[in-house]
Residue frames as a rotation matrix with the C-alpha (Angstrom) as fourth column:
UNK 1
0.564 0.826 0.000 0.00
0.826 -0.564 0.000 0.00
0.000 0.000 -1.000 0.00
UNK 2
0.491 -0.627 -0.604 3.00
0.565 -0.299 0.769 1.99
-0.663 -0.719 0.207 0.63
UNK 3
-0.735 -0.617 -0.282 4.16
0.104 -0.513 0.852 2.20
-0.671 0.597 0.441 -2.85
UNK 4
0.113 0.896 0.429 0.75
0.987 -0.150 0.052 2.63
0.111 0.418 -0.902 -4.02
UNK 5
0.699 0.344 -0.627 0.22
0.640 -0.692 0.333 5.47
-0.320 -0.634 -0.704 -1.99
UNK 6
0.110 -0.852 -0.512 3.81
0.150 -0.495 0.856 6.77
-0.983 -0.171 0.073 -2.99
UNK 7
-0.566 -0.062 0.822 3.45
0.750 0.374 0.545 6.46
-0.341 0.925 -0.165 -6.76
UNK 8
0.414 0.889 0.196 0.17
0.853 -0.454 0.257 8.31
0.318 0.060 -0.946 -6.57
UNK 9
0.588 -0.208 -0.781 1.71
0.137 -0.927 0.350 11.44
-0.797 -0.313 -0.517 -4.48
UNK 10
-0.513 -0.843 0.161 4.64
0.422 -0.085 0.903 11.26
-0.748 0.531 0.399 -7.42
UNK 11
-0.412 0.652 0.637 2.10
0.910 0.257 0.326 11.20
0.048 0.713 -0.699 -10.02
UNK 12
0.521 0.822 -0.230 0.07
0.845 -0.534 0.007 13.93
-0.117 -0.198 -0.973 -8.66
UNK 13
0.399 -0.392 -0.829 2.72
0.486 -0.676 0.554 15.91
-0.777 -0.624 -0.079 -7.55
UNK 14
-0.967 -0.231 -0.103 4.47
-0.038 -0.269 0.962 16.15
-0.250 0.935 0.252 -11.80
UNK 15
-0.107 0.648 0.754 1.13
0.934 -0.195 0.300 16.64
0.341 0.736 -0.584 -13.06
UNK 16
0.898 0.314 -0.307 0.61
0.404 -0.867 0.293 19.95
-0.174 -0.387 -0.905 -10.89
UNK 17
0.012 -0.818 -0.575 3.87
0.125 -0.569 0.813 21.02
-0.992 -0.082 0.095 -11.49
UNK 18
-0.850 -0.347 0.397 3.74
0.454 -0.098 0.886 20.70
-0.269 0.933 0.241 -15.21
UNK 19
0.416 0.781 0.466 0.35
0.895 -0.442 -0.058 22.15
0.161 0.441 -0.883 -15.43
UNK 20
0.599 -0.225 -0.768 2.19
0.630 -0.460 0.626 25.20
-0.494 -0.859 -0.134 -13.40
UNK 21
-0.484 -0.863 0.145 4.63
0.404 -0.073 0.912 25.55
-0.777 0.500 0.383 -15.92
UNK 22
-0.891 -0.141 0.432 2.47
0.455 -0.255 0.853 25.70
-0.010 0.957 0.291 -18.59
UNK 23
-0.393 0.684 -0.614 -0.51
0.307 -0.532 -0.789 27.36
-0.867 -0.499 -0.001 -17.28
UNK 24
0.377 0.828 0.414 -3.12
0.560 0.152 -0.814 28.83
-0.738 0.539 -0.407 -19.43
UNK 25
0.116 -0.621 0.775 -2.24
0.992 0.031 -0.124 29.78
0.053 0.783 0.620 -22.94
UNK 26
-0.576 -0.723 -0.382 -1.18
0.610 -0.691 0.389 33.00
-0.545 -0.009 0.839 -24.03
UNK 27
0.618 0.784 0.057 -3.00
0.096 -0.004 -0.995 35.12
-0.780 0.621 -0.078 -26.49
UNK 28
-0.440 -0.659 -0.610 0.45
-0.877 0.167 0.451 35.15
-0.195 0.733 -0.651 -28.54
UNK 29
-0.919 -0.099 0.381 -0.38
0.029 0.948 0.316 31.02
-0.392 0.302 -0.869 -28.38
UNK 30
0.018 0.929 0.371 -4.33
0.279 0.351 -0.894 31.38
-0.960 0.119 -0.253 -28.76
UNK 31
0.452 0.062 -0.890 -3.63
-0.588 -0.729 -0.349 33.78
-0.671 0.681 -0.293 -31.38
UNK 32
0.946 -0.324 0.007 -1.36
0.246 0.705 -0.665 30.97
0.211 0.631 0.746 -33.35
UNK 33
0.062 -0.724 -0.687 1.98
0.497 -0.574 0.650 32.39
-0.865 -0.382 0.324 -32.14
UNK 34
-0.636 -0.482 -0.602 4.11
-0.221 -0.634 0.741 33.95
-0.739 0.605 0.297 -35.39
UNK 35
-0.952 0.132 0.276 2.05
0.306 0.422 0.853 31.78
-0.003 0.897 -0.442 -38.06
UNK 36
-0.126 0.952 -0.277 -1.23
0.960 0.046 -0.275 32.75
-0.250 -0.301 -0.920 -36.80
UNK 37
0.257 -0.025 -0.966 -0.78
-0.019 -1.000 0.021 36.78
-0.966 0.013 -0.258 -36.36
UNK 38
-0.683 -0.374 -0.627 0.50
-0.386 -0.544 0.745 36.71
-0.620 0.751 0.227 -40.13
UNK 39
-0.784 0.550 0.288 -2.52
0.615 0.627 0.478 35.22
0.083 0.552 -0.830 -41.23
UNK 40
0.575 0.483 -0.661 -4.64
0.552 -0.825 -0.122 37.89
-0.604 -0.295 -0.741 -39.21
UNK 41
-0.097 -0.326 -0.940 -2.73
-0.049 -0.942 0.332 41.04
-0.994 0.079 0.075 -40.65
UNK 42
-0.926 -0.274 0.260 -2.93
0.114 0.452 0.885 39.19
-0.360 0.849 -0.387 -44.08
UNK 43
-0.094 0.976 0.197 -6.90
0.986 0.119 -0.115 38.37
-0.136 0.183 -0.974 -43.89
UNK 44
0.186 0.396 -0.899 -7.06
0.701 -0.694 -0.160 41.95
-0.688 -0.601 -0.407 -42.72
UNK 45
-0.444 -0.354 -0.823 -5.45
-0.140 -0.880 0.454 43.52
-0.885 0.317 0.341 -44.98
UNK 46
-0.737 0.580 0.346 -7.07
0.490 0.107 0.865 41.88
0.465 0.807 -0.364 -48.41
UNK 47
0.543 0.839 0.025 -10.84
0.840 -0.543 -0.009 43.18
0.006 0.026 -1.000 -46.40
UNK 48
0.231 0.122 -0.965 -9.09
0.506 -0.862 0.012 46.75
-0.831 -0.492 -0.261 -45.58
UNK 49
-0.876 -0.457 -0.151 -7.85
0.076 -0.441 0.894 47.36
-0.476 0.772 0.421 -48.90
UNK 50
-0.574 0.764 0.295 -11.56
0.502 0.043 0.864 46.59
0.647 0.644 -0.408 -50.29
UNK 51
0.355 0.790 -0.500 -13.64
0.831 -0.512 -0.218 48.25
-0.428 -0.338 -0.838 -47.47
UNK 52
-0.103 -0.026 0.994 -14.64
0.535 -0.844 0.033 51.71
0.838 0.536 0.101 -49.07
UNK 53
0.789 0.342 -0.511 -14.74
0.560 -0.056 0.827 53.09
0.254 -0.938 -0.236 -45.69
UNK 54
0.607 -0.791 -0.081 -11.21
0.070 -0.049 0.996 53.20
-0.792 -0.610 0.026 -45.37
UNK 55
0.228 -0.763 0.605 -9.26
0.962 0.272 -0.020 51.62
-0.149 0.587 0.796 -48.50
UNK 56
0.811 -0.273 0.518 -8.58
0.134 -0.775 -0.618 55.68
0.570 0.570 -0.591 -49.95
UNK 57
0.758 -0.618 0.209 -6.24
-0.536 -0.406 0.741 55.92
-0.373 -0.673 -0.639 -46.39
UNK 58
0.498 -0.688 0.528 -4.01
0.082 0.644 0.761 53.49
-0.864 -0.335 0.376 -47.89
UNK 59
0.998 0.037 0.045 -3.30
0.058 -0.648 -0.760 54.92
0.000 0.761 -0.649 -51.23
UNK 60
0.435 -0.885 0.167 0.14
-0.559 -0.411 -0.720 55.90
0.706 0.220 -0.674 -50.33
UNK 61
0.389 -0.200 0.899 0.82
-0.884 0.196 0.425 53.35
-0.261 -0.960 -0.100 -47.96
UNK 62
-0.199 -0.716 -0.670 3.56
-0.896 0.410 -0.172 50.65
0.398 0.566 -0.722 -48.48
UNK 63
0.631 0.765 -0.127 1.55
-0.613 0.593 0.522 47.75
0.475 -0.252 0.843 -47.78
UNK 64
0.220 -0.609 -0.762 4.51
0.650 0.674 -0.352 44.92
0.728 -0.418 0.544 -47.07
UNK 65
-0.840 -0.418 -0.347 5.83
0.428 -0.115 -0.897 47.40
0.335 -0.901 0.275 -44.57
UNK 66
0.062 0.743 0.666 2.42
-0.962 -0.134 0.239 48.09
0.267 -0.655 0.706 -42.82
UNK 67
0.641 0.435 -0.633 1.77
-0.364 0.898 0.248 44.34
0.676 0.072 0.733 -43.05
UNK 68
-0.339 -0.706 -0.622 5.38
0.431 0.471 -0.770 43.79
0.836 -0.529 0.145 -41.38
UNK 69
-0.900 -0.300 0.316 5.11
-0.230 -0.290 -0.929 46.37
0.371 -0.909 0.192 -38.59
UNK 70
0.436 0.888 0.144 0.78
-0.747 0.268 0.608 45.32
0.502 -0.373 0.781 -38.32
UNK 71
0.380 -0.122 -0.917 2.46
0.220 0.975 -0.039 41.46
0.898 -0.187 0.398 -37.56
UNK 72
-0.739 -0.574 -0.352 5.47
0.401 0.045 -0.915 42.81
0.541 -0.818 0.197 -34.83
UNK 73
-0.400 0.493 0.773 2.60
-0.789 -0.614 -0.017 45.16
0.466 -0.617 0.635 -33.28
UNK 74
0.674 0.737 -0.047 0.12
-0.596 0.581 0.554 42.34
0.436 -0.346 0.831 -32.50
UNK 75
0.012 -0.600 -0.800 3.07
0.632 0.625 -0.459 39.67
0.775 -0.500 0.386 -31.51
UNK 76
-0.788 -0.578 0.211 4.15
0.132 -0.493 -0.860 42.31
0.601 -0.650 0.464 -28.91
UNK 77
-0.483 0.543 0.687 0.98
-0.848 -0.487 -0.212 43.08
0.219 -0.685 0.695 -27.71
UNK 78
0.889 0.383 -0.250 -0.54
-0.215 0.833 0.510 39.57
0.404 -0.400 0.823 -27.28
UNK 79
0.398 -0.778 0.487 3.05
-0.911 -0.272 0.311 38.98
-0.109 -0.567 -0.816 -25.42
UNK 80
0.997 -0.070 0.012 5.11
0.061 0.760 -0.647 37.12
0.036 0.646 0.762 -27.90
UNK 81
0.291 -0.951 0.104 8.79
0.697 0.285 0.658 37.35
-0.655 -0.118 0.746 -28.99
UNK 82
0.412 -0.181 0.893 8.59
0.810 -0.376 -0.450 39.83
0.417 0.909 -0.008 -31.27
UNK 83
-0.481 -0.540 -0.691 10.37
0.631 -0.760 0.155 43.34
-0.609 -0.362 0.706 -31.21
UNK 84
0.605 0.795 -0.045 8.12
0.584 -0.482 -0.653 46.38
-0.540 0.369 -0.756 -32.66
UNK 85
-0.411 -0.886 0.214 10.40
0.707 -0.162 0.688 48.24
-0.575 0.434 0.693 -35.13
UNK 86
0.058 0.579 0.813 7.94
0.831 -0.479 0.282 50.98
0.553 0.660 -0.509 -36.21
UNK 87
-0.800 -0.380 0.465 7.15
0.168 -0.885 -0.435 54.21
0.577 -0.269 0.771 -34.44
UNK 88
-0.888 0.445 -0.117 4.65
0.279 0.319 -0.906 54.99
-0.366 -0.837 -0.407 -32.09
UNK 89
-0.269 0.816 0.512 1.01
0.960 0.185 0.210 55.21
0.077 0.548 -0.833 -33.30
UNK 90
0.465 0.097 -0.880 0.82
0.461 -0.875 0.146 58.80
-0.756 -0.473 -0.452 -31.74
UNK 91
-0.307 -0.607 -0.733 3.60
-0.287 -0.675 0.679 60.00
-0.908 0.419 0.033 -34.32
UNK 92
-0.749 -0.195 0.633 2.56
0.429 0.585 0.688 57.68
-0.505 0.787 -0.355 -37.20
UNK 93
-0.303 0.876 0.375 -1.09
0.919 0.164 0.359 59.07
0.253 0.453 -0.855 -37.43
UNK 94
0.222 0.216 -0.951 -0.27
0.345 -0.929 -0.130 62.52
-0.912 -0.299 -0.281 -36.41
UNK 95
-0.481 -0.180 -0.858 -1.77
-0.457 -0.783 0.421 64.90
-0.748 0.595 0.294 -39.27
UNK 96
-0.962 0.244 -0.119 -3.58
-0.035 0.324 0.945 62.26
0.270 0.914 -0.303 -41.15
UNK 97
-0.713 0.700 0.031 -7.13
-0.678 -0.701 0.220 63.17
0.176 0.136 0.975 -39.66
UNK 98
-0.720 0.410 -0.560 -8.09
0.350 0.911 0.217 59.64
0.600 -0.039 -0.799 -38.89
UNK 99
-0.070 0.542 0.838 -11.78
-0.905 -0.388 0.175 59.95
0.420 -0.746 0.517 -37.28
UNK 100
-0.679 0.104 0.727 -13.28
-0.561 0.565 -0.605 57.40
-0.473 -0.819 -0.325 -35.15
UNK 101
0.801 0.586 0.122 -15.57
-0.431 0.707 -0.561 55.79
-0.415 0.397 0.819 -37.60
UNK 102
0.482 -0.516 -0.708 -12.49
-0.654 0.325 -0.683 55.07
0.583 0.792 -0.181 -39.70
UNK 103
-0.528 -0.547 0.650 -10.87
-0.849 0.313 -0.426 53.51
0.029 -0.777 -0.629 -36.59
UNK 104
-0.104 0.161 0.981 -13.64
-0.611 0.768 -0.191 51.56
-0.785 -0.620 0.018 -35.69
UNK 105
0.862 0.246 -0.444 -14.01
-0.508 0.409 -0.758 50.15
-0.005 0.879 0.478 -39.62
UNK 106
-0.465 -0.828 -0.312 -10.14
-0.660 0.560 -0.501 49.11
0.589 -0.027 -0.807 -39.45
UNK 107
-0.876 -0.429 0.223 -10.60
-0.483 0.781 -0.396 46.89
-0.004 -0.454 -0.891 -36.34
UNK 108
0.252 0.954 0.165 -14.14
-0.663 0.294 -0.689 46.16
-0.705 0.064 0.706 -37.26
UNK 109
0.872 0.179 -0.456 -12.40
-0.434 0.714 -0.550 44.07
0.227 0.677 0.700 -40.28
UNK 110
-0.579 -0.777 0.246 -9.45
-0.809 0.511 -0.289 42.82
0.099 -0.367 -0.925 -38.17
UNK 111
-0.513 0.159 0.844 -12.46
-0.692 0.505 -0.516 41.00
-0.508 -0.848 -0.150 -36.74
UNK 112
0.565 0.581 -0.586 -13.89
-0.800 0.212 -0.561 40.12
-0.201 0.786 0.584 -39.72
UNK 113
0.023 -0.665 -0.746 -10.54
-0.555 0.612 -0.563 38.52
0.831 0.427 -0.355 -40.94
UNK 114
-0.635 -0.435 0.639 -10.28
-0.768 0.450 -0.457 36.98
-0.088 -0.780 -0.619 -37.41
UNK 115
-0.131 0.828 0.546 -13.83
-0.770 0.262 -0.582 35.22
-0.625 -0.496 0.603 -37.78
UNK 116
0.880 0.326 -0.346 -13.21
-0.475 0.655 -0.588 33.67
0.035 0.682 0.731 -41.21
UNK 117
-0.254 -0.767 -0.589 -9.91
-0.412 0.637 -0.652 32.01
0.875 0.077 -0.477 -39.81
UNK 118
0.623 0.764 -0.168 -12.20
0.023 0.197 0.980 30.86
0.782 -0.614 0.105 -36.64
UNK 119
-0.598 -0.572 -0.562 -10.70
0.477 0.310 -0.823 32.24
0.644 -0.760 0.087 -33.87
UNK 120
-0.295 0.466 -0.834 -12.52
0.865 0.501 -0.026 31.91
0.405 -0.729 -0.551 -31.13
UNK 121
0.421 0.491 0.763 -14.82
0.408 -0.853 0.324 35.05
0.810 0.175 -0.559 -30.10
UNK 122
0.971 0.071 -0.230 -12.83
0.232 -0.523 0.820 35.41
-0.062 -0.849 -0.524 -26.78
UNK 123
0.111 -0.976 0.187 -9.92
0.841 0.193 0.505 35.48
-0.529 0.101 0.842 -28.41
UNK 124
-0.266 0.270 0.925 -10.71
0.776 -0.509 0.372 37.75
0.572 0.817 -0.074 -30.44
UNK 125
0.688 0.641 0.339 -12.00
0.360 -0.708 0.607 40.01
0.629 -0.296 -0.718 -27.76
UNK 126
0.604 -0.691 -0.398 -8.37
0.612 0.082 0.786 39.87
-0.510 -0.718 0.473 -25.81
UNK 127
-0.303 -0.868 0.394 -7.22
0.841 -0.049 0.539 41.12
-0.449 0.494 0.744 -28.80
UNK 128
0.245 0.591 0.768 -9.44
0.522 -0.748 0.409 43.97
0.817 0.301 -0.492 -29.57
UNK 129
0.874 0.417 -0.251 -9.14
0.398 -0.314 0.862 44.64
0.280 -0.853 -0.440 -26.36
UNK 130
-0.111 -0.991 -0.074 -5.02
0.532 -0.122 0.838 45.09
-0.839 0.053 0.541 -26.32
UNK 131
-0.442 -0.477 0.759 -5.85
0.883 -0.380 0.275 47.67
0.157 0.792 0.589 -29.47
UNK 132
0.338 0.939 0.070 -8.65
0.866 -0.339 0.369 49.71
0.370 -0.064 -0.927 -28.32
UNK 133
0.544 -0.298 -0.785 -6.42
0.344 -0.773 0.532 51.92
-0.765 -0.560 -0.318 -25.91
UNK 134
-0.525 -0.615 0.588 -4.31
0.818 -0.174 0.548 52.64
-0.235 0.769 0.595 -29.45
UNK 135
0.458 0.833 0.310 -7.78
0.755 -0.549 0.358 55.05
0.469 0.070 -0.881 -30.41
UNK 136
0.714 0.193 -0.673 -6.47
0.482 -0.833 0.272 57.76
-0.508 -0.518 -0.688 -28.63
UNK 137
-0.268 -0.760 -0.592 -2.82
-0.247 -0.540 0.805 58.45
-0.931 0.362 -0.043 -30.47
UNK 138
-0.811 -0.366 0.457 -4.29
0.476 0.044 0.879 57.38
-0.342 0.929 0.139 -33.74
UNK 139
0.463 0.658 0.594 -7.94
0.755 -0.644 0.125 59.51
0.465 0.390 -0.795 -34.16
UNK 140
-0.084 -0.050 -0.995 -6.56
0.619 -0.785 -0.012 62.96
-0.781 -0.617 0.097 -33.89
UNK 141
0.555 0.380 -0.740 -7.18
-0.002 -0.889 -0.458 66.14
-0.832 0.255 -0.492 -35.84
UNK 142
0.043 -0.561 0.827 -5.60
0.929 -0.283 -0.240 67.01
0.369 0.778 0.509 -39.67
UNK 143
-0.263 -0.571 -0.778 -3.20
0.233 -0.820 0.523 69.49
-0.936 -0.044 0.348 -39.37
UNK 144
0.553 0.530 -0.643 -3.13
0.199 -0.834 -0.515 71.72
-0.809 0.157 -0.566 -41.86
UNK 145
0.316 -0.747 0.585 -0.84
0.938 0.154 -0.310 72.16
0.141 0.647 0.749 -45.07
């Protein structure tokens, strides 16, 4: 009964420790980690380029390097491995007049692109949620030529 009894505490004792370790996922992991997020910014970008809402802001915009710095943004903020190599959203979108409908139309088809690669609506809301506080440095006034 002894080494019953001992076996069982072993047993128990590495299964709680390895759940410990790996505790619940990330939203880097829910999110797919590196392969996942470049599928989002991808999906996203084929709807934003077609939503008439919005597509005219991109005009002059070098898609591959939006697409790159759209991929490091979202790794970083779902706390991945990535390193953000753009500028801050405050300087990027200062002077282009972005209102708040145009905002919410961008992350209104993040979610779009998120739904037709099913990820999961609470995912999906962790991640909205990690962009939402962005809204303040990127709707701000057009400056003026």
């Amino acid at each position: 009964m002894k080494i019953h009894t001992c076996i069982l505490v072993t047993l128990l004792t590495f299964n709680t420790a390895v759940y410990a370790q790996s505790g619940p996922a990330s939203l880097f992991q829910d999110l797919g980690s590196e392969a996942g997020i470049s599928q989002i910014v991808d999906e996203s970008l084929l709807i934003i380029l077609q939503d008439e809402r919005i597509k005219a802001s991109f005009k002059e915009t070098n898609i591959p390097r939006l697409a790159q710095l759209l991929k490091e943004q979202f790794c970083v903020i779902s706390a991945g491995p990535c390193k953000y190599t753009g500028d801050d959203m405050k300087t990027v979108h200062q002077g282009l007049g972005i209102n708040a409908a145009q905002f919410y139309a961008m992350a209104e088809d993040v979610q779009i692109a998120m739904d037709r690669l099913a990820i999961p609506p609470a995912t999906q809301n962790r991640l909205m949620a990690k962009l939402a506080p962005m809204k303040r440095d990127i709707v701000l006034p057009q400056t003026r030529p």
